[in-house]
Every structure is written in C-alpha cells, then in structure tokens.
KEDRENVO-685736 format. One record per residue (C-alpha): residue number from 1; residue in one letter; x, y, z. Coordinates in steps of 0.5 Angstrom, whole numbers, plus 500, padded with zeros to 3 digits. Layout:
KEDRENVO-685736
@k = NUM	r = a	x = X	y = Y	z = Z
...
//
This chain:
KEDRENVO-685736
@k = 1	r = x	x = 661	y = 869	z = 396
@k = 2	r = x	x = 654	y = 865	z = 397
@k = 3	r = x	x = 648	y = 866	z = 393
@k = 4	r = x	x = 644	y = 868	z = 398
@k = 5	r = x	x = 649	y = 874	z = 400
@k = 6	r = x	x = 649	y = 877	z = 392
@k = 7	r = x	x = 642	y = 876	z = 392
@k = 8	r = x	x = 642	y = 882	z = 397
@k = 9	r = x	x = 648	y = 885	z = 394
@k = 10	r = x	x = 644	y = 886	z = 387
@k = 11	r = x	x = 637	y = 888	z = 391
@k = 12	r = x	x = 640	y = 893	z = 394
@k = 13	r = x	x = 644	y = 896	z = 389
@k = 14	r = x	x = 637	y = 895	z = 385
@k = 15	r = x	x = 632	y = 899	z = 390
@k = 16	r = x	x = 638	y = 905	z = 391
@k = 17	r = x	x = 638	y = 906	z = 384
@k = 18	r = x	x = 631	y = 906	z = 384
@k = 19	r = x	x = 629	y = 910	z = 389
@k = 20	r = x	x = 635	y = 916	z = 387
@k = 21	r = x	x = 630	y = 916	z = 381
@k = 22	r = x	x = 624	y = 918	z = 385
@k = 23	r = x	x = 627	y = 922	z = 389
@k = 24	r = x	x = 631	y = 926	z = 383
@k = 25	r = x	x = 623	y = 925	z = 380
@k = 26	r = x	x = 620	y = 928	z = 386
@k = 27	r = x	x = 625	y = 934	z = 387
@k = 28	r = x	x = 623	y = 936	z = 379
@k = 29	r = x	x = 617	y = 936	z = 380
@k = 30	r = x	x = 616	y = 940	z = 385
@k = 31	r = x	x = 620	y = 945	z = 383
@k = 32	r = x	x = 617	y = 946	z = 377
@k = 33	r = x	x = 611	y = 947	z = 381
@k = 34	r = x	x = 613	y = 954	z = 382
@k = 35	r = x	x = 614	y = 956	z = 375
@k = 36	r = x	x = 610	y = 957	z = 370
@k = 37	r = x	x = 611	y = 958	z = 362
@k = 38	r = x	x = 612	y = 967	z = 361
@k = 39	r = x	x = 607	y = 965	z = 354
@k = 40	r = x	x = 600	y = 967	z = 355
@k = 41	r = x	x = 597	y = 964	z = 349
@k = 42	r = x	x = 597	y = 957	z = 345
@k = 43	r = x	x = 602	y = 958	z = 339
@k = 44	r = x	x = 600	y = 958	z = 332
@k = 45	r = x	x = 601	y = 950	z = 329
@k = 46	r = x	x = 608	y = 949	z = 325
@k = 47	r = x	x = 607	y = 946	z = 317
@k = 48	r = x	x = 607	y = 938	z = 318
@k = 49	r = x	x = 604	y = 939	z = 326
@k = 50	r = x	x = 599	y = 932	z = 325
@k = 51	r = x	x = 605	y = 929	z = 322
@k = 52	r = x	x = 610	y = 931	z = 327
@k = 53	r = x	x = 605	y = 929	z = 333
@k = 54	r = x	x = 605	y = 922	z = 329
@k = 55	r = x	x = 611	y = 921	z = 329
@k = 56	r = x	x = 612	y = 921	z = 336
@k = 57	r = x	x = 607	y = 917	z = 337
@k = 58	r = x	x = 610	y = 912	z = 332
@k = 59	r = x	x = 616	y = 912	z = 334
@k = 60	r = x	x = 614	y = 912	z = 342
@k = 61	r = x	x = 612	y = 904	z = 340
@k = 62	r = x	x = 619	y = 903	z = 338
@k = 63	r = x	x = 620	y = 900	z = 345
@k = 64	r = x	x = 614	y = 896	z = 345
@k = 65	r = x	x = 617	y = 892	z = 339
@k = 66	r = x	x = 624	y = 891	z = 341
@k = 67	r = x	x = 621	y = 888	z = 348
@k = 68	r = x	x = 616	y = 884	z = 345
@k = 69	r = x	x = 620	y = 880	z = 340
@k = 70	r = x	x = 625	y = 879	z = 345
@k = 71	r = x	x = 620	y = 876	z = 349
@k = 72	r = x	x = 617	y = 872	z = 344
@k = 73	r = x	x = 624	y = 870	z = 341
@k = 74	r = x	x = 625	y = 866	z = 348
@k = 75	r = x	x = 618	y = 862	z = 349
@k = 76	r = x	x = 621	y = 857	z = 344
@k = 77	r = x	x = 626	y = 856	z = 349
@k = 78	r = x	x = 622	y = 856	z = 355
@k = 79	r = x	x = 618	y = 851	z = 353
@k = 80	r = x	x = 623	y = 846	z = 351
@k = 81	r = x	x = 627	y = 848	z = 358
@k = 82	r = x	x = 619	y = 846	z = 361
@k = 83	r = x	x = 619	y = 840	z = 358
@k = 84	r = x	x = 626	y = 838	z = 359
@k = 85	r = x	x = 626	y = 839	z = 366
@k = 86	r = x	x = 619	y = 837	z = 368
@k = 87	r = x	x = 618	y = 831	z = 362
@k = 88	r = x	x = 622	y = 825	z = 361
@k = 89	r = x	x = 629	y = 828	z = 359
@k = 90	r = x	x = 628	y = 826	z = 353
@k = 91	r = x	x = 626	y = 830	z = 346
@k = 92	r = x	x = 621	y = 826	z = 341
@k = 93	r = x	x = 621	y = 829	z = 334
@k = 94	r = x	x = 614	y = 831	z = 334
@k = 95	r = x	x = 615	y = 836	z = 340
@k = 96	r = x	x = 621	y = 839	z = 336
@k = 97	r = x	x = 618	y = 840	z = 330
@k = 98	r = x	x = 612	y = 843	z = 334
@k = 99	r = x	x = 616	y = 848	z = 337
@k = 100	r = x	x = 619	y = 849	z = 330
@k = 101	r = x	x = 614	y = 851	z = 327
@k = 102	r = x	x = 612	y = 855	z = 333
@k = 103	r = x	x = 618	y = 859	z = 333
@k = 104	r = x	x = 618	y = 860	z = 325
@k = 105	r = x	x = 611	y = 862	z = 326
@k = 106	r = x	x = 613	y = 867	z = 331
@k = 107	r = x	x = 620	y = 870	z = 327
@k = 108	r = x	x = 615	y = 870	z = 321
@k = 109	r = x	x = 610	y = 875	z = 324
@k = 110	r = x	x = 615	y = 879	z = 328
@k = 111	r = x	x = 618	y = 880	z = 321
@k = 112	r = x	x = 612	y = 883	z = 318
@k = 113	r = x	x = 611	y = 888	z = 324
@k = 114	r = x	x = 616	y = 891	z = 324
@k = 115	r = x	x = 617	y = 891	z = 316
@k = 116	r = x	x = 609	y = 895	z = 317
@k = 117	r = x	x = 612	y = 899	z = 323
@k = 118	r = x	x = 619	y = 902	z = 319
@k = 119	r = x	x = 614	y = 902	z = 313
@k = 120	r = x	x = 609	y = 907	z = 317
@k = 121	r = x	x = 615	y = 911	z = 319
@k = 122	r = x	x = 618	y = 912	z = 313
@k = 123	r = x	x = 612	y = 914	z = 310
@k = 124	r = x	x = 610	y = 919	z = 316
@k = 125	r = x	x = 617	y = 923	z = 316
@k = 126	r = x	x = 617	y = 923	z = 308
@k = 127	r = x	x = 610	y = 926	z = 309
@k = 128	r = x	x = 614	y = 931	z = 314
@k = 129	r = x	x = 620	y = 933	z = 310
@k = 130	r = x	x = 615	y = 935	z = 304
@k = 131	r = x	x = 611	y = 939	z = 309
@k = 132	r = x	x = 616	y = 943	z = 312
@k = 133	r = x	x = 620	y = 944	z = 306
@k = 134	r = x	x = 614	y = 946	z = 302
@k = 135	r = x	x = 612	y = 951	z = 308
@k = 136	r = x	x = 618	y = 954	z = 309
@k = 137	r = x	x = 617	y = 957	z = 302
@k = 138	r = x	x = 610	y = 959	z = 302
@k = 139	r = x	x = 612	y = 963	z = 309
@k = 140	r = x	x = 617	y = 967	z = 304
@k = 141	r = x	x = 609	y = 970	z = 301
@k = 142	r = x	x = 608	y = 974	z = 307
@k = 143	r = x	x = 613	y = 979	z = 304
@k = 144	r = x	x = 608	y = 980	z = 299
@k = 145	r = x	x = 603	y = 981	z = 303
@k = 146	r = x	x = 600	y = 975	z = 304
@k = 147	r = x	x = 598	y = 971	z = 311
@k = 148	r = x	x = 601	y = 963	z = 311
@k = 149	r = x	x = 598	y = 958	z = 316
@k = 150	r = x	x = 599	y = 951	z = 316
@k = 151	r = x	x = 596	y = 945	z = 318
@k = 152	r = x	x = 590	y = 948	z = 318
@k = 153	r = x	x = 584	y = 943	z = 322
@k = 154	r = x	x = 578	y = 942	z = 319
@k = 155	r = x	x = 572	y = 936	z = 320
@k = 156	r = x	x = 577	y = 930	z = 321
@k = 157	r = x	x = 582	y = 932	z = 316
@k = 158	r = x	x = 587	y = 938	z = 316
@k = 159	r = x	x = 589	y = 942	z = 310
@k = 160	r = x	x = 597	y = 942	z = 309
@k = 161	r = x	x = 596	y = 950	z = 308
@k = 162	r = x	x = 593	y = 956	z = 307
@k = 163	r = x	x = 595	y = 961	z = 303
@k = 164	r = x	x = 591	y = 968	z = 303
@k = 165	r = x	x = 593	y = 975	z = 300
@k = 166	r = x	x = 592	y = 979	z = 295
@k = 167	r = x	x = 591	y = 973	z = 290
@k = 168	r = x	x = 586	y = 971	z = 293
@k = 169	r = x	x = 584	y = 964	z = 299
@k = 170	r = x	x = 588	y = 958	z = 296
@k = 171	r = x	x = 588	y = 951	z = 300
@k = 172	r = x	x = 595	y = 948	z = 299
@k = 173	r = x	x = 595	y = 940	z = 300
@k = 174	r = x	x = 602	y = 937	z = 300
@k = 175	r = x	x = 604	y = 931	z = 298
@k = 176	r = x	x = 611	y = 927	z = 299
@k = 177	r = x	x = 613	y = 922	z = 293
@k = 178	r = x	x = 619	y = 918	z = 293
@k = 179	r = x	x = 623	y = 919	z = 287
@k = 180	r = x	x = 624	y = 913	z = 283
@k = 181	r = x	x = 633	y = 911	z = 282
@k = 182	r = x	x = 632	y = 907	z = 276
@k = 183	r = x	x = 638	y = 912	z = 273
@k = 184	r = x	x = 634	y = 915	z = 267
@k = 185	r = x	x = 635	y = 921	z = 268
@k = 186	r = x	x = 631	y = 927	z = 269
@k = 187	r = x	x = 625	y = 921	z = 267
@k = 188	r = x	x = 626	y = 919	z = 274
@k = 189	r = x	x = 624	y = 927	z = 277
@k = 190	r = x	x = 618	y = 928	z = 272
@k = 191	r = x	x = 611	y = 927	z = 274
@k = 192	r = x	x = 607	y = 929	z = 268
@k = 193	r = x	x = 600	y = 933	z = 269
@k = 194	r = x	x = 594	y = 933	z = 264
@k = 195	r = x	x = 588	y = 937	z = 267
@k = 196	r = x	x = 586	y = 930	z = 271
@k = 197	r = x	x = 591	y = 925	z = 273
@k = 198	r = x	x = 598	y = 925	z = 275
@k = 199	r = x	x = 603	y = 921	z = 271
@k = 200	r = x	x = 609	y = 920	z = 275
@k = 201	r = x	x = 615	y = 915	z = 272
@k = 202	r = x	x = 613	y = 908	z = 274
@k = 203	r = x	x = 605	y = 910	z = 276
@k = 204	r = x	x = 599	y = 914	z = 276
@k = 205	r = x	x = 595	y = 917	z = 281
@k = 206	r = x	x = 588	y = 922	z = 282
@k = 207	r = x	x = 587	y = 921	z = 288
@k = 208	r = x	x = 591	y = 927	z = 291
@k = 209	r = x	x = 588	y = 932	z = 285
@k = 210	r = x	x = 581	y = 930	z = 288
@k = 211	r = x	x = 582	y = 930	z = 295
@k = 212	r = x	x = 585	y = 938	z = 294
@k = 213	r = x	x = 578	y = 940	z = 291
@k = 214	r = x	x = 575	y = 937	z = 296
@k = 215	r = x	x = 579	y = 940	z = 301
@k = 216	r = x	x = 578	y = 948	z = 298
@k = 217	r = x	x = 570	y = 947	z = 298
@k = 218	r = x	x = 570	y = 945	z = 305
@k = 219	r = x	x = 575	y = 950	z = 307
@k = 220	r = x	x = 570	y = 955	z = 302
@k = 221	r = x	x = 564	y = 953	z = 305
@k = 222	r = x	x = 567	y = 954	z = 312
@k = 223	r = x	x = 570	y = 961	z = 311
@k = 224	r = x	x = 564	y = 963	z = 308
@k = 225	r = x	x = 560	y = 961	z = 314
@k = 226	r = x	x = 565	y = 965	z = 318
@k = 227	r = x	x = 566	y = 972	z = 314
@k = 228	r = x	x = 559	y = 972	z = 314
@k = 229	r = x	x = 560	y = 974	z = 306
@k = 230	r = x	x = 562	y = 969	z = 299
@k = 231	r = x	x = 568	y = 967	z = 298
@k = 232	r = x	x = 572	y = 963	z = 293
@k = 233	r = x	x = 577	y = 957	z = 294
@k = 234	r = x	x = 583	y = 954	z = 290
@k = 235	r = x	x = 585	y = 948	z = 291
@k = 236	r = x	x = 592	y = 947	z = 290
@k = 237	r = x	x = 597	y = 941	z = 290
@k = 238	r = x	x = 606	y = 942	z = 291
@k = 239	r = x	x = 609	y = 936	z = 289
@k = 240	r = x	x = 616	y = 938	z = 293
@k = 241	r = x	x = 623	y = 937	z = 289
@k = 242	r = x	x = 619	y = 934	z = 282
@k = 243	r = x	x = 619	y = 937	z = 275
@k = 244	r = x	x = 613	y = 939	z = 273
@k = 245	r = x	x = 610	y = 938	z = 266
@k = 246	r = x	x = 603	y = 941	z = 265
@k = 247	r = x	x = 601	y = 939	z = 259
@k = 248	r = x	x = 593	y = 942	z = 260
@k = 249	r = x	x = 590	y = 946	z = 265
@k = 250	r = x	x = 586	y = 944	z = 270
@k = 251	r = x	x = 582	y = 946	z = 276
@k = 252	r = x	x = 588	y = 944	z = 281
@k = 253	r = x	x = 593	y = 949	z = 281
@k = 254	r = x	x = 600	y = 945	z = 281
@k = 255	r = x	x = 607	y = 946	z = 283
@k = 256	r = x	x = 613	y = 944	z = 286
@k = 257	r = x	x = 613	y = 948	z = 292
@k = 258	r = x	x = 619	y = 952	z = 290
@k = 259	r = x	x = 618	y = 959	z = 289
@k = 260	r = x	x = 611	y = 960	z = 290
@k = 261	r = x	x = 610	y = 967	z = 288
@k = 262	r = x	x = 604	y = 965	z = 282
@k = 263	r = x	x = 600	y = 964	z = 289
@k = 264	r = x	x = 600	y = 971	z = 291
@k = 265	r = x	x = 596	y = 973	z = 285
@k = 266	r = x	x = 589	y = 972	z = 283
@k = 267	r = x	x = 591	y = 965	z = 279
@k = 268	r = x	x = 585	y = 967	z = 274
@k = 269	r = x	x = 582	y = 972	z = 272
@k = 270	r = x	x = 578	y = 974	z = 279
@k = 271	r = x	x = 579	y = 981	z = 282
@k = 272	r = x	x = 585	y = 983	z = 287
@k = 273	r = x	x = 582	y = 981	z = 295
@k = 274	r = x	x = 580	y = 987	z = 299
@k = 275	r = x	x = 585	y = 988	z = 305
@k = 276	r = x	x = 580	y = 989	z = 309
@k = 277	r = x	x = 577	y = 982	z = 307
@k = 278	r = x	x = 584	y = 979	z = 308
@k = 279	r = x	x = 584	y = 981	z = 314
@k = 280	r = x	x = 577	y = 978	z = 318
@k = 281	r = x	x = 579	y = 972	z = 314
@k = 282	r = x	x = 586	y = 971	z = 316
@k = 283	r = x	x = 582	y = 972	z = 323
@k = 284	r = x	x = 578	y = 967	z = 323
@k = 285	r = x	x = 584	y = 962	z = 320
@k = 286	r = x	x = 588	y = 964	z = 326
@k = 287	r = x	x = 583	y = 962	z = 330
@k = 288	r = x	x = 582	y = 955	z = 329
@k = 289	r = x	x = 590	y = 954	z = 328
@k = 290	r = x	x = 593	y = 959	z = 334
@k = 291	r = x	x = 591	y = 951	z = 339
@k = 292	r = x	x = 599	y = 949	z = 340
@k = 293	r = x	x = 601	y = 949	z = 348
@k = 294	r = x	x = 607	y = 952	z = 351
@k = 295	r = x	x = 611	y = 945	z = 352
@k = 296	r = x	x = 616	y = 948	z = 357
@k = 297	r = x	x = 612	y = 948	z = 364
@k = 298	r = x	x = 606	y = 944	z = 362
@k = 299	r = x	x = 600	y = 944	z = 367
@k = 300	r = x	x = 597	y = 937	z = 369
@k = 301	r = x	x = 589	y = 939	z = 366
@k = 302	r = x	x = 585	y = 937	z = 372
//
C-alpha cells in the first residue's frame, strides 16, 4: 500500500470518527432543547460548595499540564532533528551542551509545576473533606431546632457555616490540618488551645482564631443591617478529627466537629434567641445561600 493510499485511509477514518462526534453533539442538544429542569429554584449551597467548585476548576487544568510537558519534553529533540537535517550533519560540543541545559531547564520547571499543582490539589480536597465532615455533623442540630447552612458568601470571602437556633447565631470556620505520622502517639492528634494560639504537634498558628473573629463580626454587622434589630455573633473554630486541650478560654469557641450539641445552647450567659427571631434570621441566610442552579438541563443565559 503506498503512502499516499494510507494517508487517505487514515483521513477518512479521522473525519468519520469526528463527524459521528458532532452528529451525536447535535442530536444531544437538540433534544435537550425540548426539556427542562422539574426544579423551579436554585438549590441551597452544600458544605465546602467554594471548594468543590475549585476543585473542579484545578483539576480541569490537569490536562493542560500533561499536553504541555509532553510538548515541551520534545523541543529538545526538535531542535537537535533541525540542526541535524539543515546543518552540517554533524554536532559540536557547544550546541549539545546548549540543548542540555535547555532541556534540564525545562524538566526542572516542569517538576515544580506540577509539584505546585498536585500541592494545590491536596491542600483544596483536604479542605473539602474537612468541610463535609464538619457539615455533616452540624446539620444533626436542626433536630434541636437549630437552622444550619453553609458556605454562606459574604464580601469576597465565604463563611464554612452558620449555625442559628435557640443558643444563639454562631459563625463556624472550618479548618483542615493534616496530622503529623511521626509514631507519638495521641501527641500526634493533640492541638492544644490557650485562649490565643493554636499549638499543634510540630507548629503553631493564630491566624485561623483571627480570621473566625473577623468573620462573625462582619456576619453580625450584616444580620443586624437586615433584621433591622441588634444581634450577637460567635465566632467558632472545628478542627476536624484533633483532640482538643483547652487549657484557658477564649473568645473563639473551638471544637473538633463532632458532636457539636454545645452549639445549640447559648455558649455564655446570653438569653435563649426568640423563634420568631430565629425565624427572620435564617430568612434572611437563606436568601443569600439559596443560589445553586439546577445542573440537569441547564440553559445557556443569553
């Protein structure tokens, strides 16, 4: 078979495969044209919604990264096939060396990128599983009478979840921290809390305790605007799957995620919150996290 007689070969198959593709794309479409979604508002988001979406978002680029150093492994040896088949035949020292560098230049970057990305990726599920787990367990205090919802969206930010009932409005920030495997025992599973740092096995932070504080006051500030009447906010941290040893009180309510009962009471001496109140509040929280579409049926906004 000559070339030219395979070369057709292949084209053919190639242009059947692709139209099948498009005559199987249009078809879809078309028939989704004539349904809609049976939902007639946007669905509340879930715990870890943000993350989720970024998630997707990151591992969408996966692709992107496998292409590109596949692409950029073979420019060493394009340019050595160019200056082989346009140059003298023959290689000198200096342009292997040049293409040496340029290669292990290449291999280098493309290591610490995709070092970054599967980083980033760990770092966004880990963030993802902590939120779920820790949202799953609050949603057991709406059998207290409690309204959960999460991933609340605020200024720029979002607020993991928020917690109102009986005990109270509680803003709960959710971190995930990955566990030290050092073989120590429960040392390894201990953070310890004094009113102001966090102390974890190998590290210390504050940064989470501040930002839980900054959180309910803007959450507070807000409600208060859109109740129309003044209203108090506790920030609250869940560290999900630690021990936690509290060895002084602070301003930040800290927990593990389980068993969160202690949010459905006031956490200080504050009076139980009206129903009527917790009502009109969790109105007005739903508003703003009732703005998930229906992903079945989806129409193109025009």
């Amino acid at each position: 078979m000559s070339n030219a007689v395979f070369l057709f070969l292949f084209a053919i198959v190639a242009l059947s495969m692709l139209c099948s593709t498009l005559v199987a794309l249009i078809l879809f479409r078309r028939k989704r044209r004539e349904r809609r979604t049976p939902l007639t508002s946007s669905l509340l988001r879930s715990p870890g919604e943000t993350l989720r979406k970024e998630l997707e978002n990151h591992d969408s680029k996966l692709g992107d990264y496998v292409l590109t150093t596949a692409w950029t492994s073979l420019l060493p040896v394009f340019f050595l096939s160019v200056l082989m088949t346009f140059g003298d035949k023959k290689l000198h020292l200096w342009q292997l060396l040049v293409n040496g560098v340029f290669y292990i230049a290449i291999i280098a970057w493309q290591i610490r990128r995709l070092y970054v990305f599967m980083v980033t990726r760990q770092n966004l599920a880990l963030g993802l599983d902590a939120e779920l787990a820790v949202g799953q367990e609050l949603n057991h205090l709406m059998l207290l009478g409690c309204r959960v919802f999460h991933d609340f969206p605020a200024e720029n930010f979002n607020i993991d979840h928020v917690v109102v009932g009986p005990g109270g409005i509680i803003a709960v920030e959710t971190k995930g921290r990955a566990k030290p495997d050092k073989g120590r025992g429960s040392v390894d599973a201990t953070v310890v809390y004094d009113g102001q740092i966090l102390r974890f096995p190998d590290w210390h932070e504050s940064e989470p305790l501040e930002q839980a504080k900054r959180q309910a006051e803007w959450l507070q500030k807000w409600l208060c605007s859109a109740v129309g009447e003044i209203v108090q906010v506790k920030p609250a941290l869940a560290l999900p799957g630690w021990f936690i040893e509290r060895t002084k009180l602070g301003s930040v309510f800290i927990f593990n995620g389980k068993n969160p009962v202690a949010l459905a009471k006031p956490l200080d001496s504050s009076p139980t919150m009206d129903p009527q109140l917790v009502q009109r509040i969790a109105h007005q929280l739903e508003q703003r996290c009732r703005d998930v579409e229906p992903v079945a049926y989806r129409k193109e906004k025009k």
